[in-house]
C-alpha positions as CSV (number, residue, x, y, z in Angstrom):
1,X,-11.8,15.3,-28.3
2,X,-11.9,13.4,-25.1
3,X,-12.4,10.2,-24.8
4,X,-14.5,8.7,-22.0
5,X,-15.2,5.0,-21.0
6,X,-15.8,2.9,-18.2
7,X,-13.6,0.2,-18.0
8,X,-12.9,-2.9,-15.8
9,X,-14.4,-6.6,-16.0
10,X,-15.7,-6.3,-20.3
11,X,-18.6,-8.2,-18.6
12,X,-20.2,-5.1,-16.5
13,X,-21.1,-3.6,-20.0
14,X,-20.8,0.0,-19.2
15,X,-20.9,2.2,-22.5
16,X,-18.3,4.4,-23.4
17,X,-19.0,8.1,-24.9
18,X,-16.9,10.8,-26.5
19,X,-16.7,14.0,-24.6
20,X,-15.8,17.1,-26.1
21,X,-13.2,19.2,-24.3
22,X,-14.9,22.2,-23.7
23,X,-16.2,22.6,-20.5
24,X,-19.8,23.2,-21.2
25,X,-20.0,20.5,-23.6
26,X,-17.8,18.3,-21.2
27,X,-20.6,18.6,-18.6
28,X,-23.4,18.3,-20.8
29,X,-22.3,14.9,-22.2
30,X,-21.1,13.5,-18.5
31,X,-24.8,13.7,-17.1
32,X,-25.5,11.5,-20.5
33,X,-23.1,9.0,-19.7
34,X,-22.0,8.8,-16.5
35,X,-23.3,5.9,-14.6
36,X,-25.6,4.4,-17.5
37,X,-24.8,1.1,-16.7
38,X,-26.1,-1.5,-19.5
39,X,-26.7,-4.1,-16.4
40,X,-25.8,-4.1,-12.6
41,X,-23.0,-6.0,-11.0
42,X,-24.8,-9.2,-9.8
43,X,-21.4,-9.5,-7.7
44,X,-17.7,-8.9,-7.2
45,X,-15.6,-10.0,-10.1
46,X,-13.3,-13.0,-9.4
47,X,-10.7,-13.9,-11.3
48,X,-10.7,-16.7,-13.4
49,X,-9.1,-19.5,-12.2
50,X,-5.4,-19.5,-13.5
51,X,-5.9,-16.3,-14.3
52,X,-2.2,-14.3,-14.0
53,X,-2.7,-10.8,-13.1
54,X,0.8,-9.8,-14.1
55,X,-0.5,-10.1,-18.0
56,X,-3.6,-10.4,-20.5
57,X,-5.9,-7.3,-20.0
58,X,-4.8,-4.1,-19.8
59,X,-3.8,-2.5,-15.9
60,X,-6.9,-0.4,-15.9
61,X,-8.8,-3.5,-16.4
62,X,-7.0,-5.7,-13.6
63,X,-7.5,-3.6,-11.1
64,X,-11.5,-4.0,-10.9
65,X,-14.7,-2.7,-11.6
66,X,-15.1,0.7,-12.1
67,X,-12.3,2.9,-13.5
68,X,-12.9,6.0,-15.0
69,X,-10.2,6.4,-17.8
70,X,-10.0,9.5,-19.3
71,X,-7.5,11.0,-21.5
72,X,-6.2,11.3,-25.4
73,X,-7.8,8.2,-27.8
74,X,-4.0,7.2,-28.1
75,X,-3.6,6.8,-24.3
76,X,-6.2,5.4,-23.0
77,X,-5.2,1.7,-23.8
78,X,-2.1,2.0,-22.6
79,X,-1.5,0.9,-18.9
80,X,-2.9,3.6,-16.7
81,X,-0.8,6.4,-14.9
82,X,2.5,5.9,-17.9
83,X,3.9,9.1,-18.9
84,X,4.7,9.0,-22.2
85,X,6.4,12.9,-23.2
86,X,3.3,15.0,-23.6
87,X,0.3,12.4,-23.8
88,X,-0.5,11.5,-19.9
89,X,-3.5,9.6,-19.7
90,X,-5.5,10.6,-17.2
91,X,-7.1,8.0,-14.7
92,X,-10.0,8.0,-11.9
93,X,-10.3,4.6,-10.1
94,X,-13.1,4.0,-8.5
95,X,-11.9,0.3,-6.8
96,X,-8.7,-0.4,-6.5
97,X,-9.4,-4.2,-5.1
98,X,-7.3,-6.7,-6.9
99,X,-4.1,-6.6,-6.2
100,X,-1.0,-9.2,-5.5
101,X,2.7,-9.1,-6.2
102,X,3.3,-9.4,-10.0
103,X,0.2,-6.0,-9.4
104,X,1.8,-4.3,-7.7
105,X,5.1,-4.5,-8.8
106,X,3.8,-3.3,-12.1
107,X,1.8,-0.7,-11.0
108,X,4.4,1.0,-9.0
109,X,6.5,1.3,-11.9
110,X,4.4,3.6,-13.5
111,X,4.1,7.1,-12.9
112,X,1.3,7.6,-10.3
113,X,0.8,11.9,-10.5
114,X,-2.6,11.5,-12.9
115,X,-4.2,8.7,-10.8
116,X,-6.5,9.1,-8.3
117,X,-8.4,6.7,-6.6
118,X,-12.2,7.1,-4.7
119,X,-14.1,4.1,-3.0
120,X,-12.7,1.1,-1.3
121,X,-9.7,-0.7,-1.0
122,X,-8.2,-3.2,1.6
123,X,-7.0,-1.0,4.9
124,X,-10.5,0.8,4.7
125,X,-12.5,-2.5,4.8
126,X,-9.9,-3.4,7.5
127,X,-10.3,-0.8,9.8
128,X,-14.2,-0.6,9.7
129,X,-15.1,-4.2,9.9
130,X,-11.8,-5.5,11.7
131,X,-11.2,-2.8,14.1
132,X,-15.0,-1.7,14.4
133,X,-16.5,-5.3,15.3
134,X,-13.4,-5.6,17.7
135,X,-14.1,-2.7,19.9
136,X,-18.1,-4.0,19.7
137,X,-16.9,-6.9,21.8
138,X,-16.3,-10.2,19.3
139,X,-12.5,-10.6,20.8
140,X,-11.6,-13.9,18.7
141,X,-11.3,-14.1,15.6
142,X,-11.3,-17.4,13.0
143,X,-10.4,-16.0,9.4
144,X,-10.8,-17.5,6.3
145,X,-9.7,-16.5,3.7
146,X,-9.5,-17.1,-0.5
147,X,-5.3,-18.3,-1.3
148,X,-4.3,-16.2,-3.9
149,X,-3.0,-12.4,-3.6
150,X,-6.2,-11.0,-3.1
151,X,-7.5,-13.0,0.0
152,X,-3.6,-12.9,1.6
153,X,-3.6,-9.2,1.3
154,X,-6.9,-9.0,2.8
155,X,-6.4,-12.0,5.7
156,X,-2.6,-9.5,6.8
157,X,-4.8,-6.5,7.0
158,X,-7.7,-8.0,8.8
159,X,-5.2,-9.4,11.5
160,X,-3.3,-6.5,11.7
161,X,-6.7,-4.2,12.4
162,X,-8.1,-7.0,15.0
163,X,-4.8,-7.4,17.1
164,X,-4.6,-3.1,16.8
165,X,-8.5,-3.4,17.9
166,X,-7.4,-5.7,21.4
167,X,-8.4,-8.8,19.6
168,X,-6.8,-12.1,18.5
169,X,-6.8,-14.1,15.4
170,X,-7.2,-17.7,16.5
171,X,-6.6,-19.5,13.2
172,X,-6.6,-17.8,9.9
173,X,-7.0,-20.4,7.3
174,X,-6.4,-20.5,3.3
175,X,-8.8,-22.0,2.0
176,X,-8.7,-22.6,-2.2
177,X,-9.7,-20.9,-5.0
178,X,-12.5,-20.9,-6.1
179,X,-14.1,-23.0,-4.3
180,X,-17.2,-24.6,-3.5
181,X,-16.9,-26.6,-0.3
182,X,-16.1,-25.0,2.8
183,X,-17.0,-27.9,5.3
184,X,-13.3,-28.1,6.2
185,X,-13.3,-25.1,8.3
186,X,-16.6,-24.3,9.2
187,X,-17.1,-27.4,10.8
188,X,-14.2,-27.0,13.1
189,X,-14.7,-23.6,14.0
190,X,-16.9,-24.2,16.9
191,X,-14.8,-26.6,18.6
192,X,-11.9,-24.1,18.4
193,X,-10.0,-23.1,21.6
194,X,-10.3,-20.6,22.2
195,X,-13.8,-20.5,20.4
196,X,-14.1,-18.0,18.1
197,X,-17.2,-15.4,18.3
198,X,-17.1,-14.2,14.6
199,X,-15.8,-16.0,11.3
200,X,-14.5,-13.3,9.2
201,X,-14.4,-14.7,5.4
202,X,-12.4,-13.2,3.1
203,X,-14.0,-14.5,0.4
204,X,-15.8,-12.3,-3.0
205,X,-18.4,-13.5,-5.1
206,X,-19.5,-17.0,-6.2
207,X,-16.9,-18.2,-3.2
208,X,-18.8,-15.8,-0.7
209,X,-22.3,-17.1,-1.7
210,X,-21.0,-20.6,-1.1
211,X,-20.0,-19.9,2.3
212,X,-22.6,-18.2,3.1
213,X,-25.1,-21.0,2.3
214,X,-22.9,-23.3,4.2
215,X,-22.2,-21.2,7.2
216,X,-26.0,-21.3,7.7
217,X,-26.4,-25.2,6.9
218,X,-24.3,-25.7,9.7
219,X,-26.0,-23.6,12.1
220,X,-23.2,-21.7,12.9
221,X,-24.7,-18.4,14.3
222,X,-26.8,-20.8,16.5
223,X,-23.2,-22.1,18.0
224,X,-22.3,-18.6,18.7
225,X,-19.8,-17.8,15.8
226,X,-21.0,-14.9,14.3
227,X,-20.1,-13.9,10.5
228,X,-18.0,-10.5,9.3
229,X,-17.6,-10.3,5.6
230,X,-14.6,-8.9,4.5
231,X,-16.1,-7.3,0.9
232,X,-19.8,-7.5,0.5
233,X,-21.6,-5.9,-1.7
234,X,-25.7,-5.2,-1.6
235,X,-25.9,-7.1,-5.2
236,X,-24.4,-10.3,-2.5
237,X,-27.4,-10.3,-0.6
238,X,-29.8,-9.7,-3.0
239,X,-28.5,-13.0,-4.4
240,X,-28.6,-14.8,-1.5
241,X,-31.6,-13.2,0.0
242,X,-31.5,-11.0,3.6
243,X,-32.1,-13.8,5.5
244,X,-29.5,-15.9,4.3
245,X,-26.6,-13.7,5.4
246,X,-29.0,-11.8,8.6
247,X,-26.2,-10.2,11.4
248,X,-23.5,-10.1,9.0
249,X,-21.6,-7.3,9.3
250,X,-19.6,-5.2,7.1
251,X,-17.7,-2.3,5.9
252,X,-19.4,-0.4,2.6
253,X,-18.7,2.7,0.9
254,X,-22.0,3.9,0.5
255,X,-25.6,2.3,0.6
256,X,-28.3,4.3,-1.1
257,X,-30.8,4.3,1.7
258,X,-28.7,5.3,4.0
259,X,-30.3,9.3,3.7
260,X,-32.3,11.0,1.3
261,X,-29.5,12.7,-0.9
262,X,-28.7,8.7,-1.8
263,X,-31.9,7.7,-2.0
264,X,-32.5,10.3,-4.5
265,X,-30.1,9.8,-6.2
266,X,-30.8,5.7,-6.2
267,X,-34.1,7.0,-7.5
268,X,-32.8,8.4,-10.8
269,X,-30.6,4.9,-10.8
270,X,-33.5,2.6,-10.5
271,X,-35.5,4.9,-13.0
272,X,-32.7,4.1,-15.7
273,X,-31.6,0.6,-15.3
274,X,-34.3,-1.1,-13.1
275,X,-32.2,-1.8,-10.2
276,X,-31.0,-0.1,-6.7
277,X,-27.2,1.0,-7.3
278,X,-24.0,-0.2,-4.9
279,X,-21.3,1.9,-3.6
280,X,-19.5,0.9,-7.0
281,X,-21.9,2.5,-9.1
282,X,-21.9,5.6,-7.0
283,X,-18.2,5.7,-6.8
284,X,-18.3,5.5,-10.4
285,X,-20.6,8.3,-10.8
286,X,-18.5,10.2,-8.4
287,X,-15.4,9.9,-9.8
288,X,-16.9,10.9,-13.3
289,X,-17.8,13.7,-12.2
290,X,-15.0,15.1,-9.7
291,X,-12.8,14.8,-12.9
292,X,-15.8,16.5,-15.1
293,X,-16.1,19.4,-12.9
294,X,-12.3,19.8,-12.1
295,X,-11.9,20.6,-15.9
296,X,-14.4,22.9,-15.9
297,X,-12.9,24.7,-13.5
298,X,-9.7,25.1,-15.0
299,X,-10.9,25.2,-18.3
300,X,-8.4,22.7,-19.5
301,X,-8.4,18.9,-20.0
302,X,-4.0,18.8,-19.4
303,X,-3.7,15.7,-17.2
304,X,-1.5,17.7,-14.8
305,X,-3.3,21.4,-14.8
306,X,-6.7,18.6,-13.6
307,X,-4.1,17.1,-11.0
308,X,-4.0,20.4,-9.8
309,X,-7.0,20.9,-9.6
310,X,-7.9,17.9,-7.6
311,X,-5.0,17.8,-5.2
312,X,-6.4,18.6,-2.0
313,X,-9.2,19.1,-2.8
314,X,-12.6,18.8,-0.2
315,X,-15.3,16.3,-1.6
316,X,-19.0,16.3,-0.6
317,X,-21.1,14.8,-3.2
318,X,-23.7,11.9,-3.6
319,X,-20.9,9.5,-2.6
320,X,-18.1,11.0,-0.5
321,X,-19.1,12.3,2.8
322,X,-16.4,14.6,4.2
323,X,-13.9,13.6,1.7
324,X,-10.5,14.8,0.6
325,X,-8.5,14.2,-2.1
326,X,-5.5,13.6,-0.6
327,X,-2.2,15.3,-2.7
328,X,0.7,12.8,-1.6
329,X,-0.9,9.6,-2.6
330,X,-4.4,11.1,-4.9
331,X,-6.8,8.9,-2.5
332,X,-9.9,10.0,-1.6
333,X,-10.6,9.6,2.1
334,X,-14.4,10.1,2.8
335,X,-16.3,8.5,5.7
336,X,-17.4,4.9,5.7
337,X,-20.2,2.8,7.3
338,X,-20.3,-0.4,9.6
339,X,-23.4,-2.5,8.2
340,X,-25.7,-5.3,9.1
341,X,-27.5,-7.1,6.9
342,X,-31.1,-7.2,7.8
343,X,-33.3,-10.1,8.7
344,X,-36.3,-10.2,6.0
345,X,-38.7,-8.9,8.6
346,X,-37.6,-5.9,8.6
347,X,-37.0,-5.1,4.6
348,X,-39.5,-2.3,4.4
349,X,-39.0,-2.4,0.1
350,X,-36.8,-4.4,-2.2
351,X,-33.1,-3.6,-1.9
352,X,-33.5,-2.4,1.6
353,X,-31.4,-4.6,2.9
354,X,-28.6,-3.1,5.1
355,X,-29.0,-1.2,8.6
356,X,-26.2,1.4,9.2
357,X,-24.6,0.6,12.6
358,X,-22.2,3.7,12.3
359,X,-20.4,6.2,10.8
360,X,-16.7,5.8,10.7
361,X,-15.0,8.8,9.9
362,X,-12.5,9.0,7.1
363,X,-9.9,10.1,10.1
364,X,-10.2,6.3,11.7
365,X,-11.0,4.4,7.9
366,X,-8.3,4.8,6.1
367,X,-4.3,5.3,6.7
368,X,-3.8,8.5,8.1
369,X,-0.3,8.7,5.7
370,X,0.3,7.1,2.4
371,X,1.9,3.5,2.4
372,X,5.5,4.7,1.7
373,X,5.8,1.1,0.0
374,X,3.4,2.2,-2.5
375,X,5.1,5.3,-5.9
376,X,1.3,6.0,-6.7
């Protein structure tokens, strides 16, 4: 037997099956379980503070919502991607978000070859938002951002994308975690020199709500800084409400009305849990099911006859649009999408928040080699 779970924050209350390792049965059970969430994300999950990602949960969990971990009973809870002799454990991430130094010096100890990774992570968001908003014209930047791992990671990338873009980082501030008062430095954006035309926060969650809320108390947009969010997700706004966070731009993965193979797809979704899915639970399902169907190709569940299998390998399903699992590093490049929020005007139905400003193709969102930093 197989087992299957969903693992990441315990809150997101995914439930966990038991495949069998046949291929028909394998299939079977995966149109069961995959992506049957118990309830949506309502948001990003943010660590708690004083929480030390170098120990407590296991690696899979660390690393964020959505990962698929598949392999013997007796491997699974170990930290994912170790070789031990025969038993690999076999792992699909579907976010690979949090990250920071104790992370990833831990993680690239392991043995990477049974890993591989779909959906976001930091130079994707980078490229699309940074690099995208750039070209569109908003030169300056002002950049705040959360001051643990995460947020530095993301505030290096950002800069690095925006000064590659043409533009300039005027200030990039750390601001701290969590935190629930941002007057500091949205009150002195405006009076910056040179003024900034977008604020790009770095910030996830319950800190991204609070800026948000503040941004707009302080009239900001009005002044003529715009906002760029750094990782939004469609659960954000539906918290906050469209017009709360209307002309924000951002990267995302996927958005379910964007054509009508995700909308049909987000109709099975909303038939099941009540709710329109994010790019996480369409990742989710994705990487279920690349794994799924690359066992049933080669008829074996061996973590490295399923590398095989994947290496390479061309993906067009409900998630990945011209993707590729790339063989050196096992990450899935697919195309990405530059989105606005909407104003509340022109939500046509609920969840239809986002307008797709454009596609940008796998080529331009993601690095075109491997980080040679990075073993995985």
């Amino acid at each position: 037997m197989t087992r299957f779970s969903f693992s990441g924050d315990p809150d997101r209350g995914f439930r966990p099956g038991v495949l069998p390792s046949t291929s028909a049965g394998t299939m079977a059970a995966a149109r069961s379980v995959v992506a049957t969430p118990t309830s949506a994300p309502s948001a990003r999950p943010r660590p708690r503070p004083g929480h030390r990602y170098g120990g407590g949960r296991p690696e899979g969990a660390r690393c964020g919502v959505g990962h698929v971990r598949i392999g013997p009973p007796e491997c699974v809870g170990r930290s994912h991607g170790r070789v031990t002799g025969r038993d690999l454990a076999f792992t699909v991430t579907a976010s690979r978000m949090w990250s920071g130094s104790r992370h990833e010096t831990a993680r690239r100890a392991h043995d990477g070859r049974a890993q591989c990774r779909p959906a976001a992570g930091r130079p994707m968001l980078a490229h699309g938002t940074g690099t995208a908003v750039t070209r569109d014209g908003a030169k300056n930047w002002y950049i705040v951002y959360p001051d643990y791992a995460f947020g530095q990671d993301m505030q290096k990338t950002f800069t690095a994308a925006v000064q590659k873009a043409g533009g300039t980082v005027v200030k990039a501030d750390p601001a701290p975690f969590p935190n629930d008062n941002f007057s500091t430095f949205l009150l002195k954006a405006p009076g910056m020199n040179p003024k900034p035309q977008v604020l790009g926060t770095m910030q996830a969650g319950g800190d991204l709500v609070n800026l948000v809320k503040q941004y707009n108390e302080y009239k900001l947009r009005d002044k003529g800084v715009g906002l760029a969010a750094g990782l939004m997700f469609l659960t954000d706004i539906h918290s906050l409400g469209p017009d709360a966070m209307a002309g924000t731009r951002f990267t995302d993965a996927w958005y379910w009305n964007a054509d009508q193979k995700n909308r049909a797809w987000a109709d099975r979704f909303q038939a099941k849990t009540g709710k329109r899915p994010t790019s996480v639970h369409a990742a989710n399902y994705s990487a279920a099911l690349q794994y799924l169907e690359a066992v049933q190709r080669g008829g074996t569940d061996k973590a490295d006859d399923v590398v095989g299998q994947l290496e390479g390998r061309k993906v067009e399903d409900v998630f990945a649009r011209n993707g590729t699992i790339r063989a050196e590093d096992h990450l899935l490049l697919h195309d990405a999408y530059l989105a606005q929020v909407k104003p509340s005007a022109e939500v046509k139905e609920p969840w239809d928040y986002q307008r797709i400003l454009k596609t940008i193709p796998a080529s331009e969102a993601f690095q075109p080699q491997p980080d040679p930093a990075c073993k995985l």
